[in-house]
N, CA, C and O atoms as a DFTB+ gen file, in Angstrom:
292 C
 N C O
     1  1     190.482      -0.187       0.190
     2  2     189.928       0.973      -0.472
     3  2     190.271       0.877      -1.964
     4  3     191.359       0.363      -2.224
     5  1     189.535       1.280      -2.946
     6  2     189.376       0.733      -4.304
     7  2     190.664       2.397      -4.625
     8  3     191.007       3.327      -3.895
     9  1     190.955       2.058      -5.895
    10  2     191.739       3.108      -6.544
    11  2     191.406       4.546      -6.728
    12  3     192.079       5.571      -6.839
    13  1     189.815       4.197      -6.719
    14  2     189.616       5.336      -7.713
    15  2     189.000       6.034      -6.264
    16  3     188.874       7.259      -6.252
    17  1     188.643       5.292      -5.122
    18  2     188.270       6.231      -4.118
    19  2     189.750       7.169      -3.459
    20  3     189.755       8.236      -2.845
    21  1     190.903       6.289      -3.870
    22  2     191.571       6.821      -3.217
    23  2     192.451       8.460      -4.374
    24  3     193.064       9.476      -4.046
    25  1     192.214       8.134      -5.109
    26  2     192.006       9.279      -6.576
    27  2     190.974      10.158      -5.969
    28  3     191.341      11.322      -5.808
    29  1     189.706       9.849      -5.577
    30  2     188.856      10.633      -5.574
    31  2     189.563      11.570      -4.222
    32  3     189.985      12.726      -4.197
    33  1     189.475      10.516      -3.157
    34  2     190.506      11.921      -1.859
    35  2     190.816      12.277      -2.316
    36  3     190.243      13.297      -2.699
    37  1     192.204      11.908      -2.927
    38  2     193.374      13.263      -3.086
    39  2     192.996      14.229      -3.862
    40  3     193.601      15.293      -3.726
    41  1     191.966      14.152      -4.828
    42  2     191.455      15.770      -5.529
    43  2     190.746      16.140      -4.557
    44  3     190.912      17.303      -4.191
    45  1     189.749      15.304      -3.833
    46  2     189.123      16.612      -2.986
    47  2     189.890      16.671      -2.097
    48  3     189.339      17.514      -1.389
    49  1     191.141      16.281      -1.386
    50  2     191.601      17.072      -0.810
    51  2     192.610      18.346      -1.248
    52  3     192.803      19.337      -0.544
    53  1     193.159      18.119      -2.454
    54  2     193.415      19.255      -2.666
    55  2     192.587      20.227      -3.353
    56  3     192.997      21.372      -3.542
    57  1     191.642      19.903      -3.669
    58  2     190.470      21.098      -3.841
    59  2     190.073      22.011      -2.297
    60  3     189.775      23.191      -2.107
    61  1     190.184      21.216      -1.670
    62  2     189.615      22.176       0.066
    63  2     190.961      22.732       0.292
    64  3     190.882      23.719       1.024
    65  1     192.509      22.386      -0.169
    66  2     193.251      23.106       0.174
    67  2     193.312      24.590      -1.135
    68  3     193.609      25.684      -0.654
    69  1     193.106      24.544      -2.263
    70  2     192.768      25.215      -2.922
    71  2     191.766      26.306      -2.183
    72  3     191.934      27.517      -2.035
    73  1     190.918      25.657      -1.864
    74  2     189.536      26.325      -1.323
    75  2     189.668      27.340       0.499
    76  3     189.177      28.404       0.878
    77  1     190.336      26.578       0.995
    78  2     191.172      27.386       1.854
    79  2     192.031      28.406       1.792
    80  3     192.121      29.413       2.495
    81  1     192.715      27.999       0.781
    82  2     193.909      29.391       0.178
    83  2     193.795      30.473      -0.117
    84  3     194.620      31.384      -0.045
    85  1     191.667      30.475      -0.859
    86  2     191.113      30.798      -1.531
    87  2     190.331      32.123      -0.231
    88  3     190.080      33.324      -0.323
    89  1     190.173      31.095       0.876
    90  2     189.388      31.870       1.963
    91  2     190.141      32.777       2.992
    92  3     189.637      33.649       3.699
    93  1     191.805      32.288       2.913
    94  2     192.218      32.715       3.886
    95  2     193.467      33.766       3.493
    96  3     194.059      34.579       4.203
    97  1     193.641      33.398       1.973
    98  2     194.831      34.190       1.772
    99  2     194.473      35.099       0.002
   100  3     195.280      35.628      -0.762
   101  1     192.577      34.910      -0.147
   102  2     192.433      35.417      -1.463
   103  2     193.603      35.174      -2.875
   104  3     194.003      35.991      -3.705
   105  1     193.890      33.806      -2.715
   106  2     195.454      32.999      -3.734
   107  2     194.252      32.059      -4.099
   108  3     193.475      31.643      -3.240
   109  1     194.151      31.744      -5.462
   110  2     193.465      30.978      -6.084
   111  2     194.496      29.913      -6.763
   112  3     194.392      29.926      -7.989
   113  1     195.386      29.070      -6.308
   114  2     196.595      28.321      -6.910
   115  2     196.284      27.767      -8.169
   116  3     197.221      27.852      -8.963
   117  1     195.134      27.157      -8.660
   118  2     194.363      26.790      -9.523
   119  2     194.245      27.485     -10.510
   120  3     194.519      26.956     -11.587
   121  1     193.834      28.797     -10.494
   122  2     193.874      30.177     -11.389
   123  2     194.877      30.311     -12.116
   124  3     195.013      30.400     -13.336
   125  1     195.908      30.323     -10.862
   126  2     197.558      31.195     -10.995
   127  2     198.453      29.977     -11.577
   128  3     199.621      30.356     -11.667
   129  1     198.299      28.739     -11.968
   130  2     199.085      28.173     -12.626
   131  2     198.254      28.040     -13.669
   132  3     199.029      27.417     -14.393
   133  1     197.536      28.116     -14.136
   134  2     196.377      27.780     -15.570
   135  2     196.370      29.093     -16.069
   136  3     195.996      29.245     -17.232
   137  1     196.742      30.152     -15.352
   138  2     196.219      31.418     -16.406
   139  2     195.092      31.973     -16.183
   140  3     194.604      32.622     -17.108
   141  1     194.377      31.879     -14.929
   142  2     193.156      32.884     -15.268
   143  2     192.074      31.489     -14.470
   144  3     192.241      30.270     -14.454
   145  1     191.192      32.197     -13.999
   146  2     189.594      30.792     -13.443
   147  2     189.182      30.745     -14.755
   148  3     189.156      29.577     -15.144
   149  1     188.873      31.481     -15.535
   150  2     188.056      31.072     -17.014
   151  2     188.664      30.266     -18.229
   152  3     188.142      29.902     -19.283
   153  1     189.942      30.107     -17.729
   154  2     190.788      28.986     -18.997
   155  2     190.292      28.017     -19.436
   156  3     189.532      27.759     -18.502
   157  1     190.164      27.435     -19.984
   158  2     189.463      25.919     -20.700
   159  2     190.381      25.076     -19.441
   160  3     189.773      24.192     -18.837
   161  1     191.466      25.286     -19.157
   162  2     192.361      24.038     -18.196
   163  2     192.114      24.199     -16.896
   164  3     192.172      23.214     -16.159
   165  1     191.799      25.455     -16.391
   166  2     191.099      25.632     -15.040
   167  2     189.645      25.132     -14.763
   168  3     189.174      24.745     -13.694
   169  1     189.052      25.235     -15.979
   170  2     187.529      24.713     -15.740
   171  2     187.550      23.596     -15.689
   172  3     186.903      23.020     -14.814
   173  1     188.331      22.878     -16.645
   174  2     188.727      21.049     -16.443
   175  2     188.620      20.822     -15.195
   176  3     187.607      20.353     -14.676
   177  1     190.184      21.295     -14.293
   178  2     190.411      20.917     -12.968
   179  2     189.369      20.953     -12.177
   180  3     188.806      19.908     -11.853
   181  1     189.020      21.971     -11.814
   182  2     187.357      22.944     -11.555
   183  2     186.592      21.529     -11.100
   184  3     186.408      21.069      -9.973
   185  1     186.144      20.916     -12.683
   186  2     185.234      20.186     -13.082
   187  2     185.483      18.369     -12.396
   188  3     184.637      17.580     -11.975
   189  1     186.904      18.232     -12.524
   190  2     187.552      16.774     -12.333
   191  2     187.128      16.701     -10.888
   192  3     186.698      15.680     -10.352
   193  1     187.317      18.110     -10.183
   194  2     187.451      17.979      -8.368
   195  2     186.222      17.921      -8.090
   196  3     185.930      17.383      -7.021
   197  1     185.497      18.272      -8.663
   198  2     183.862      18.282      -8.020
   199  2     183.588      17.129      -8.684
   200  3     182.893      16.379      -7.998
   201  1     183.840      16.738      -9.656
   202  2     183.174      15.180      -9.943
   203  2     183.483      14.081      -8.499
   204  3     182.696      13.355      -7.892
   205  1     185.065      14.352      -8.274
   206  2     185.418      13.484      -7.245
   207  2     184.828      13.712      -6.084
   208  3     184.524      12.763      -5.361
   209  1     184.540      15.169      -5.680
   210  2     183.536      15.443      -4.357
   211  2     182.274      14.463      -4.841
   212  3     181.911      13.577      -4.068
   213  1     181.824      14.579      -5.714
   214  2     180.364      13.567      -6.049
   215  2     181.105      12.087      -5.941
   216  3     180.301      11.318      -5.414
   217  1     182.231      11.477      -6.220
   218  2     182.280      10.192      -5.811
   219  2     182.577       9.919      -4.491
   220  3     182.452       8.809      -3.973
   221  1     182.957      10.887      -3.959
   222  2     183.511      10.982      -2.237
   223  2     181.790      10.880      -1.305
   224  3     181.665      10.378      -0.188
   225  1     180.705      11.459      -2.084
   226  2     179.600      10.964      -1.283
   227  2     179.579       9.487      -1.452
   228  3     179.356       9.006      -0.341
   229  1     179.671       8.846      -2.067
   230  2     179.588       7.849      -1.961
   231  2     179.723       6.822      -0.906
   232  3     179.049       5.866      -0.521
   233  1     180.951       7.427      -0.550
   234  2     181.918       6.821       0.361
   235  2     180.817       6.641       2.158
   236  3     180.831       5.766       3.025
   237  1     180.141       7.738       2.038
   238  2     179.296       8.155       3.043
   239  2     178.368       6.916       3.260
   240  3     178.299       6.351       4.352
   241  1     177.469       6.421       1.870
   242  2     176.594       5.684       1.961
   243  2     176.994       4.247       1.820
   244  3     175.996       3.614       1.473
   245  1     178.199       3.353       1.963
   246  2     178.472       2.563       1.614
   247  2     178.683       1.844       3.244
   248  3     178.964       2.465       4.269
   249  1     178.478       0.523       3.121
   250  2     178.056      -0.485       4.284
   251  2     179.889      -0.202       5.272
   252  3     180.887       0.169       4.654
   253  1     179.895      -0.445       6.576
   254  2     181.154      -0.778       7.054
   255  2     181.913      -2.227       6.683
   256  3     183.103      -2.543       6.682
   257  1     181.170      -2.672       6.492
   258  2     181.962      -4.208       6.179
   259  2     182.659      -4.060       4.795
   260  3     183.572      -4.789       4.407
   261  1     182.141      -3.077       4.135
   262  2     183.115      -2.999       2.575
   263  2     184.393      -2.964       2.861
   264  3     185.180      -3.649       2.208
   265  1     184.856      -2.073       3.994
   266  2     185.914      -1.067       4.116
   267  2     186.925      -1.954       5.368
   268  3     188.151      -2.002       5.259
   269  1     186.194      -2.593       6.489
   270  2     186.652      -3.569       6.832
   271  2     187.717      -4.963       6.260
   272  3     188.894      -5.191       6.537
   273  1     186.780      -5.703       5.400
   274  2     187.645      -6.429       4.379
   275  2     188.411      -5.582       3.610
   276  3     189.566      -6.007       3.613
   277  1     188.290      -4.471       2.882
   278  2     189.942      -3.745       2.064
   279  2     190.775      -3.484       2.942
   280  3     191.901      -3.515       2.447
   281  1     190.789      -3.225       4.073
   282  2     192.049      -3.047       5.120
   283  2     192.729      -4.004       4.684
   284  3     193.726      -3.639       4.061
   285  1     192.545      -5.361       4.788
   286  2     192.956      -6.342       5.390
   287  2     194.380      -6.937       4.344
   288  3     195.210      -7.832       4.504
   289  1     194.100      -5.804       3.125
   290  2     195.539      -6.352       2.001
   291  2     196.848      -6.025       2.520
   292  3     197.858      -6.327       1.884
C-alpha cells in the first residue's frame, strides 16, 4: 500500500470518527480544538479529510493485483 493511501485512511478514518461524535454525542472535536467550524484551521482540516475521502475512492477502482504485490514487503 503506497504512503499516501495509507495517509489518506487515517484522515478518513478519523473524519467518520469525528463524524460519529458528531451524530451520537452532538461533540464536534474538530470545532472544539480549532475554535469554532468557521475558523480558517477548521475549514483546512474540513477540507484535507474530504480531499482524502476523494483519494480513498480510488482505492475502490484500482485492479486486485496492485494490492496483492504491496503486501508482499
Amino acid at each position: 500500500m503506497m504512503i499516501m493511501d495509507r495517509i489518506a485512511l487515517i484522515l478518513v478514518v478519523i473524519g467518520a470518527l469525528n463524524w460519529g461524535s458528531i451524530g451520537l454525542f452532538q461533540f464536534d472535536l474538530v470545532a472544539r480544538i480549532c475554535g469554532g467550524s468557521s475558523t480558517l484551521l477548521a475549514r483546512i482540516i474540513y477540507t484535507v479529510v474530504a480531499l482524502a475521502g476523494l483519494w480513498c475512492i480510488s482505492l475502490i477502482f484500482r485492479p486486485r493485483e496492485s494490492f496483492a504485490h504491496e503486501t508482499d514487503d
